[in-house]
N, C-alpha and C positions, 0 to 999 in steps of 0.2 A: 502019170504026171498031173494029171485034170485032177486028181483025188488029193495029192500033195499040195495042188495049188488051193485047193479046198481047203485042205487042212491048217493050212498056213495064215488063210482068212480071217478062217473062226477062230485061230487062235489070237492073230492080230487081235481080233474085235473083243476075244475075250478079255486080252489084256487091257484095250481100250475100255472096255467096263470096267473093269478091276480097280482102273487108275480113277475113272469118273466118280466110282464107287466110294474112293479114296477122296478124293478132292471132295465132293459133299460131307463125306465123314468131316474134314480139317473146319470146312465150311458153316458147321450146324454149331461149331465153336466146343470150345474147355468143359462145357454143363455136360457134355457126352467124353468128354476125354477119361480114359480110365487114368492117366497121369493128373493128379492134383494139381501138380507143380505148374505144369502148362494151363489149368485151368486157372488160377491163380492171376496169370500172366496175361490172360485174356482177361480177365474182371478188372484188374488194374490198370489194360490198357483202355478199356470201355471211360471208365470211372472218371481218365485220363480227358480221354476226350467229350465227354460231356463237360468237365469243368473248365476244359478249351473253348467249348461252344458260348462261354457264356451264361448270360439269365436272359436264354430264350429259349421259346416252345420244342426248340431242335436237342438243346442239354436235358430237357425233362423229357424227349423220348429216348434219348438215350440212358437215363438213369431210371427207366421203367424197365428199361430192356435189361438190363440189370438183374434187378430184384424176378423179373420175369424167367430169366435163364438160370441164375442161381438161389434166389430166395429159399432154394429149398435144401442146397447144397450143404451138407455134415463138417464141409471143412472148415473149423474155426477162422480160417486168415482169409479164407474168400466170406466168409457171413460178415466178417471185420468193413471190407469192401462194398457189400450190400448195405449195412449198415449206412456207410458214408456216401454211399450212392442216395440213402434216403433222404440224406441230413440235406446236402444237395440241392435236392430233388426240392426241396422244404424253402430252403433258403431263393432260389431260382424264382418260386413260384409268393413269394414273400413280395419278393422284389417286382415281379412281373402285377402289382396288385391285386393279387388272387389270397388273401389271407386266410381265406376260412380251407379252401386246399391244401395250404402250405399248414395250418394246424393240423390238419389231418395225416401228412406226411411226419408231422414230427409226433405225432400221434401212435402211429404206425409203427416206427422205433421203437416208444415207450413200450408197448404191448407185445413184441414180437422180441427185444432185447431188455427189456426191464430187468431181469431176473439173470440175465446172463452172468457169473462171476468171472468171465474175462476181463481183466484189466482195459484192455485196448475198446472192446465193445461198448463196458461203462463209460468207458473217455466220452464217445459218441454219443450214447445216450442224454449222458449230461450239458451236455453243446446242444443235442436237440430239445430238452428242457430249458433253457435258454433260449434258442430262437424261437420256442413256440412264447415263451412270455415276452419274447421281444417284438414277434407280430402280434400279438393283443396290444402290447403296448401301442404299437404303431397305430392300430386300430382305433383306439383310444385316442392318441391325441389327433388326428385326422377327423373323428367325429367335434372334438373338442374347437378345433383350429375353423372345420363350419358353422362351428355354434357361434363362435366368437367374429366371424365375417360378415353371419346376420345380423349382427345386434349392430356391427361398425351399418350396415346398411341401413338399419333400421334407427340411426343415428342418437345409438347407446355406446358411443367411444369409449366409455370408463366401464363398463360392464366388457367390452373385448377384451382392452387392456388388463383388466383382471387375471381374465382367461389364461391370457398371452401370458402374462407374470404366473399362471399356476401353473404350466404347461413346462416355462422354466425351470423352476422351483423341485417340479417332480421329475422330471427327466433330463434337466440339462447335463448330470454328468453322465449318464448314459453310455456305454462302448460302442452299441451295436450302430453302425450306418446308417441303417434305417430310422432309427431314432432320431440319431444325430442332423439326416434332412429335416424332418418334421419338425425339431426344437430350431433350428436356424432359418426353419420359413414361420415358424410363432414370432421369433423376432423379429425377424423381416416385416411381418405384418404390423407387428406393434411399432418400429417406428415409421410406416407409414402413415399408421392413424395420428402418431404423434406431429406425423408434419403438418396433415388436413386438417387438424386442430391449432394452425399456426405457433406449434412447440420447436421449433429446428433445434434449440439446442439440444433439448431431452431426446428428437429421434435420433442427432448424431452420438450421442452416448451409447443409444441403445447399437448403430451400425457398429460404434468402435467395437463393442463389445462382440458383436458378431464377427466380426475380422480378428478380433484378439485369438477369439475360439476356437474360430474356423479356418482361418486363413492360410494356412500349408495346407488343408487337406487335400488327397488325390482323389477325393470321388467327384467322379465327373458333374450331378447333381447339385452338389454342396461349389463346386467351383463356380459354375454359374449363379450360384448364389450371393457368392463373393462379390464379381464382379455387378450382380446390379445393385448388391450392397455399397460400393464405390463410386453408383453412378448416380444413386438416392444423395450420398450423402454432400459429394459434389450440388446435389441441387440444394441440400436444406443451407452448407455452408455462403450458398450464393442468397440463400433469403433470409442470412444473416448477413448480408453486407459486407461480405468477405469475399471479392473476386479472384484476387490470386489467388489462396488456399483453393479457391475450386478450381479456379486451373490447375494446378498444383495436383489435384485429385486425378482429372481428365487425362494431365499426362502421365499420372501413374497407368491410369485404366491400358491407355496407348504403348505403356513401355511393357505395360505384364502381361498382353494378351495379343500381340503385334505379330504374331506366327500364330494364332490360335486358328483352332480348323474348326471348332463343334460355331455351327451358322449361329446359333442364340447371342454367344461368348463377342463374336464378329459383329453382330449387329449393335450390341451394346457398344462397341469399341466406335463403331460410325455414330452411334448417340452421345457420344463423349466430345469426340471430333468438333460434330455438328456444335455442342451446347459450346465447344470452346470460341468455335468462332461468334456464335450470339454475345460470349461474353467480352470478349474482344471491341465488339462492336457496340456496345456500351459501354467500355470504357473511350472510346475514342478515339479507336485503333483501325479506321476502317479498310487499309492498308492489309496490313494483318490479317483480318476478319478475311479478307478476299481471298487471304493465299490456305488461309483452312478451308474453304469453301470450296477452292479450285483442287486443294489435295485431296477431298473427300469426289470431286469428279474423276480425277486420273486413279486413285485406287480404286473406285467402287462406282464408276459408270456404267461398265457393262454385266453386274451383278443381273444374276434373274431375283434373286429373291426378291417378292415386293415389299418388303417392310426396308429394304435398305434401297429398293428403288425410289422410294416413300423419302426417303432421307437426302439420298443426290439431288430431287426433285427439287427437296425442300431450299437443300443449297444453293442449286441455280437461281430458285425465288428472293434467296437472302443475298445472295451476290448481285443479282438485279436490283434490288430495293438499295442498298450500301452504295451501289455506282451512282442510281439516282438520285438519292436525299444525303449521302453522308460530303460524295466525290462530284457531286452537279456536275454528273456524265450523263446525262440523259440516252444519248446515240450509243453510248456501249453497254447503258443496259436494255437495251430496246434490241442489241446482238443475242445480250445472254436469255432474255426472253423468249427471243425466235429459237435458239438454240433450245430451251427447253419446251417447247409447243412441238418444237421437229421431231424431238425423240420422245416425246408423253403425249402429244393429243389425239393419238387413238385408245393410249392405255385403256385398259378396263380397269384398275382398282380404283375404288372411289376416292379413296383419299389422292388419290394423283390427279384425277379428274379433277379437283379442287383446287390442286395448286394450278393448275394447267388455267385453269378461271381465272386465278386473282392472273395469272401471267398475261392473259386476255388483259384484264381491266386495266392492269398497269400501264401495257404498250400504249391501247388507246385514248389513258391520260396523257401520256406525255404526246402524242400524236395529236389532241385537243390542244394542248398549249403552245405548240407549234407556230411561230409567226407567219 
């Protein structure tokens, strides 16, 4: 009995290795599979998930692990796979600002499938001939787009402008994404410099055109683009003496990005708010001005970000000032003062700190004039 029960053990256990034995085989993946087909199906599920992961460091280990497990595999439709794990791999690291890596990877392709006369191989090849001139490109105007931000610093505007105009000229019709941010932040730049040059009209020609270009696109990048594109031009068409149109702008900003979630997109949308009520408030609306002012508290008072804490701040300062000088409320802005000293005068960002001062000085003018 004790010998059977022995025997039944070792057998168990055997089988329990057998299976273990098995599960590591499944494990070590398709590159040890003698079925192609299954291996196949593990290279295109990898491939799969790395271009789920994104353009980050997690998609480029998984499209090592790739070329790692199979780079060496005979079967034309998994090398197909590697291949495009490279391409990948190239593009990921393009985008993640690593260009001289991302040359290397499309580099990599060139030399290991160059020569391949697979139909499907050359597809790849030729797309990574392409993205590696389209990260040189990138690299190019990037170096280009610095050279031209010293000269606007070093207070050579028409030497930038130049730039900015050759930057267009050579790349504006461009396919590749990455391009297409770097030629819409050239414009960008150029009509900034056009506006510091007191040109509003020539920068808003230059944003129209940037919005003409760019404005459906879906890269998150270029969106953001858009919208400070919209929020520039809103200011140049205000120092053209054109207040509606820039409201007009403000609430486009507010109607097209009023669900947006990327925080930069947001914050802009509170700089539109904000500018609308200043402009309100020069016209003579000081009614008005108070109720952007009071909506820019109820959406966005208890925000952490401090750039948009920076802005509610700024609010409560502008709705204090409007009750006191526009509405000779003195007593209710002497509330919204206190109100904003209660929730900012420990703040730490400096610029809050600052408003938090003038809110200071203000109470204790009108507490000076006091009968």
């Amino acid at each position: 009995m004790k010998s059977r029960a022995l025997l039944q053990r070792v057998t168990c256990h055997a089988a329990l290795a057998v299976l273990l034995m098995f599960v590591a085989f499944i494990r070590v993946g398709a590159a040890q599979d003698a079925d192609p087909e299954i291996r196949l199906q593990e290279v295109k599920a990898l491939v799969a998930q790395g271009v789920e992961l994104g353009d980050t460091e997690a998609a480029i280990a998984v499209f090592d692990q790739v070329d790692e497990r199979y780079g060496e595999d005979a079967h034309p439709a998994i090398q197909i796979q590697v291949a495009k794990a490279l391409f990948h791999k190239g593009i990921s690291l393009a985008r993640l600002n690593q260009p001289e890596a991302a040359v290397a990877a499309f580099d990599q392709i060139e030399e290991r499938y160059g020569k391949d006369d697979a139909l499907d191989i050359q597809a790849v090849v030729e797309v990574a001939r392409i993205g590696k001139i389209q990260t040189i490109w990138e690299q190019m105007i990037n170096a280009l787009i610095g050279e031209a931000v010293t000269l606007g610093q070093q207070g050579d505007n028409g030497a930038a402008i130049a730039i900015y105009d050759q930057i267009d000229e050579r790349y504006g019709e461009a396919g590749s994404s990455g391009v297409r941010i770097q030629v819409a932040k050239a414009l960008f730049n150029k009509g900034v410099t056009l506006r510091q040059q007191g040109k509003p009209e020539a920068a808003i020609a230059v944003y129209d055109r940037i919005l003409e270009r760019y404005g459906k696109e879906a890269n998150p990048d270029i969106r953001l683009r858009i919208a400070k594109t919209l929020l520039n031009k809103g200011v140049a068409l205000g120092k053209q003496g054109k207040p509606e149109a820039e409201i007009a702008i403000y609430d486009q900003i507010l109607e097209r990005y009023e669900k947006e979630a990327n925080p930069d997109i947001r914050l802009l949308t509170v700089e539109a708010l904000f500018n609308k009520g200043v402009v309100l408030g020069k016209q003579g609306k000081p009614e008005a001005a108070i109720a952007i002012y009071d909506q820019i508290d109820e959406r966005h008072g208890k925000e952490a970000n401090p750039d948009i804490r920076i802005q509610v701040a700024s609010a409560l300062f502008n709705k204090g000032g409007t009750l006191r000088y526009m509405l000779d409320k003195p007593e209710a802005a002497i509330v919204v003062y206190d109100q904003l000293l209660e929730r900012y005068g420990k703040d730490d960002v400096p610029d809050i700190q600052e408003i938090v001062e003038w809110a200071r000085s203000e109470k204790a003018k009108i507490h000076a004039f006091e009968p």
